[in-house]
C-alpha positions in Angstrom: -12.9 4.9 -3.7 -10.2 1.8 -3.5 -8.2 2.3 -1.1 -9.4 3.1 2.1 -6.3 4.0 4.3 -3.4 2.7 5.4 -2.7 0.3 8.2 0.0 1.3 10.8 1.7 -1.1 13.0 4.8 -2.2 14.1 5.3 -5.0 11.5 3.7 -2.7 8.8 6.6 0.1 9.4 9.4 -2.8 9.4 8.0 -3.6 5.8 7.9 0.2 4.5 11.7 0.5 6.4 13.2 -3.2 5.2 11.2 -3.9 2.3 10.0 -0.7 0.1 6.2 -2.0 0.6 3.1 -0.1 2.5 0.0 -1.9 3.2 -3.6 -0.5 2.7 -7.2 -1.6 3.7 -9.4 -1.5 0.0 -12.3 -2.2 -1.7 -13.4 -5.9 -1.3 -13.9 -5.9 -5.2 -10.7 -3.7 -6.1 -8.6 -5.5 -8.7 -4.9 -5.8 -7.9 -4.4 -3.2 -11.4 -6.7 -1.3 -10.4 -4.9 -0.7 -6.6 -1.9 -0.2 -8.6 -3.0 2.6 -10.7 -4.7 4.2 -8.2 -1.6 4.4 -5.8 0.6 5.5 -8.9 -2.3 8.2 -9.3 -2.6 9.3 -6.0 0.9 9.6 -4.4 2.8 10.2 -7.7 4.8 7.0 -7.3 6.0 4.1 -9.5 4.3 0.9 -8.2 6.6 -2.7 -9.0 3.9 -5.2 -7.3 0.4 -5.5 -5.8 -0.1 -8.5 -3.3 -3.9 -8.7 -1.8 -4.8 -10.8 1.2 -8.4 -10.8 2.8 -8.1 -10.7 6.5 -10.9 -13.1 8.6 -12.7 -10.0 9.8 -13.5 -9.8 6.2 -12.0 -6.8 5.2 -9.4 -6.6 1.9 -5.3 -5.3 2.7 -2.9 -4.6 -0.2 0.2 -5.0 0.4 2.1 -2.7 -2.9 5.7 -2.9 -3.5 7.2 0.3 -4.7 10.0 0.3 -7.1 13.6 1.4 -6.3 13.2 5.3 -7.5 10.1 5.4 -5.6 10.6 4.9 -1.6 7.8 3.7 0.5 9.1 5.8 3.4 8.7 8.7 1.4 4.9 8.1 0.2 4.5 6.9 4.3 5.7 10.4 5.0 3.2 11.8 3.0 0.2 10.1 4.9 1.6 10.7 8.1 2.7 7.7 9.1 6.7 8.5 9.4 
């Protein structure tokens, strides 16, 4: 299993609402193409970048960039986050 789950706070809604992008917790050895296809795979949504960051409490986030056709809000709404 990649991804792991979503992260939810106030700055992470600003990016899904201002900027098209959710971020999610992942797999420490997850490749940013294979985060891509398995968000495209999962919530049937076009993915334009992958951006990875490890956090100091050692734990992996990817922060994906959907493309125009494919809202963020709409894939949050899905998870429950909207």
């Amino acid at each position: 299993m990649i991804i792991k789950h979503p992260v939810s706070t106030e700055k992470t809604i600003k990016l899904i609402e201002t900027e098209n992008k959710l971020v999610f917790v992942v797999d420490m050895h997850a490749t940013k193409r294979q985060i891509k296809e398995e968000v495209e795979r999962l919530f049937q949504a076009k993915v334009e970048r992958v951006n990875t960051l490890i956090t100091p409490d050692a734990k992996k986030r990817a922060i994906v960039r959907f493309k125009p056709e494919s809202p963020a809000i709409d894939v949050a709404t899905k998870l429950g986050l909207m």
